[in-house]
C-alpha positions as MATLAB code, in Angstrom:
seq = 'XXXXXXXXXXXXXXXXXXXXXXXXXXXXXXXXXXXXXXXXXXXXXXXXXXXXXXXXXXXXXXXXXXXXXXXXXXXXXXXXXXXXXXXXXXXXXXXXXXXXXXXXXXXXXXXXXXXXXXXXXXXXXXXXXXXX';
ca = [
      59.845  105.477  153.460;
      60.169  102.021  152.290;
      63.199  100.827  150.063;
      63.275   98.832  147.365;
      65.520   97.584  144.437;
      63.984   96.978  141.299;
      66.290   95.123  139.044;
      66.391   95.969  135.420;
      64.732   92.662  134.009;
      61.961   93.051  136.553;
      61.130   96.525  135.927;
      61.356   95.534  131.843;
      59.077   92.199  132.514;
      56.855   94.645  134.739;
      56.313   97.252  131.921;
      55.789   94.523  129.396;
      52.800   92.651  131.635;
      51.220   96.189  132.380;
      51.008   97.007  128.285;
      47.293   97.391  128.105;
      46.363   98.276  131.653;
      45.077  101.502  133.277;
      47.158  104.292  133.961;
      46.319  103.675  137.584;
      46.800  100.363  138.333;
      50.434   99.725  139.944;
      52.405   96.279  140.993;
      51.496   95.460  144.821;
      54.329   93.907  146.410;
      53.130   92.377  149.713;
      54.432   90.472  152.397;
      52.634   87.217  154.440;
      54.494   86.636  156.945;
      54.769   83.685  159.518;
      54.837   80.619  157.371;
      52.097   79.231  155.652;
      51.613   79.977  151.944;
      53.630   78.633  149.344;
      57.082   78.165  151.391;
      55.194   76.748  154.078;
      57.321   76.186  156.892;
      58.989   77.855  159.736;
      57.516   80.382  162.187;
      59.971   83.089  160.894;
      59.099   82.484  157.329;
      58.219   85.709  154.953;
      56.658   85.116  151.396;
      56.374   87.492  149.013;
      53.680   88.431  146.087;
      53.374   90.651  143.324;
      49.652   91.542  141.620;
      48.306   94.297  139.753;
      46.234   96.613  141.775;
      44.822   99.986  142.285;
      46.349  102.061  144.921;
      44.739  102.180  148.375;
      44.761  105.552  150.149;
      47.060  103.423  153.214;
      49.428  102.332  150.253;
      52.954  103.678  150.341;
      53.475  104.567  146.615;
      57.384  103.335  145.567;
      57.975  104.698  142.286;
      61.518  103.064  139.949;
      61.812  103.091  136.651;
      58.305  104.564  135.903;
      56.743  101.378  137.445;
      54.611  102.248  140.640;
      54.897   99.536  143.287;
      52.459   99.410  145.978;
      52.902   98.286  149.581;
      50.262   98.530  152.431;
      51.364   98.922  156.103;
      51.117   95.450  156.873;
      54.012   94.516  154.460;
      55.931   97.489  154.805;
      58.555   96.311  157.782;
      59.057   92.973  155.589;
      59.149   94.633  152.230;
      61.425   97.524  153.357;
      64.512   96.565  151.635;
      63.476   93.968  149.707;
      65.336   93.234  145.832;
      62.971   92.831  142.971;
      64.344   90.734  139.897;
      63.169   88.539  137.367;
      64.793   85.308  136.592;
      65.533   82.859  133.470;
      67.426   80.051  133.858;
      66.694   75.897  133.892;
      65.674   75.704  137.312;
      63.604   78.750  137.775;
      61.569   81.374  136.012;
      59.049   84.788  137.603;
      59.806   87.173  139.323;
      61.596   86.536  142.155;
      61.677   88.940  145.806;
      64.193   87.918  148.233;
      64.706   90.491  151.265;
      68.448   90.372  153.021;
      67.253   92.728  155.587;
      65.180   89.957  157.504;
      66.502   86.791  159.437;
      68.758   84.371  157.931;
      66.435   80.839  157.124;
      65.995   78.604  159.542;
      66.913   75.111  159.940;
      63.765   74.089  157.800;
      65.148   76.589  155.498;
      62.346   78.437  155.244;
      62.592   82.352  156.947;
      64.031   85.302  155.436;
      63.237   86.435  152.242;
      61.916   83.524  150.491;
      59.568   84.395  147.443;
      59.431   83.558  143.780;
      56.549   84.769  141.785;
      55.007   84.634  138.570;
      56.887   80.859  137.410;
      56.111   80.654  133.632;
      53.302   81.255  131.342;
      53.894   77.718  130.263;
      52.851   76.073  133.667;
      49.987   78.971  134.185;
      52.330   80.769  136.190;
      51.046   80.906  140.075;
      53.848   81.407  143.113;
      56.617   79.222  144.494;
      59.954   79.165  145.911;
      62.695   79.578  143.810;
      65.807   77.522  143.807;
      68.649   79.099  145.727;
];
């Protein structure tokens, strides 16, 4: 069974965005692991996503809240304990998924956890790291 914390403003931003969507569509929270992406980087790196979707019959079905958040095998050993919030602040704004289960960063400071979703509707939104 995978873990994960939802933090209040996420699951409140999450209800909000899903106003107007199907009963059966869910949040996927995946994992791409190994660099690349939007951290770029190190070989250890892990970045996180969040998109609506429909659940696949391989999903693992996390329910908090009454928001359903779907994770597929593949993501499930780097989502597994992985804390959901949603940020506001000068320097950042999205969602943001940070796991404190998986290695610390490395020296390019890119493993472990790094993931910041969503940014703001102003800038079309999209995916980035968030300030630490």
């Amino acid at each position: 069974m995978v873990r994960i914390e939802v933090r209040a403003p996420a699951v409140q931003q999450v209800k909000t965005l899903m106003r107007g969507q199907k009963p059966e569509v869910g949040v996927r929270l995946y994992a791409q692991p190994g660099g690349g992406g939007c951290c770029g980087g190190g070989g250890g790196a892990v970045q996180f996503g969040l998109a609506f979707a429909k659940p696949r019959p391989d999903d693992e079905v996390v329910r908090v809240d009454g928001v359903s958040l779907l994770v597929d095998p593949t993501s499930a050993p780097f989502v597994d304990g992985a804390i959901v919030d949603y940020v506001e602040d000068l320097r950042e704004s999205g969602f943001k998924v940070t796991n404190p289960n998986l290695p610390e960063p490395d020296a390019a400071g890119q493993a472990g956890g790094c993931g910041s979703c969503g940014s703001n509707a102003s800038n079309g939104g999209g995916c980035g790291c968030g300030s630490h």
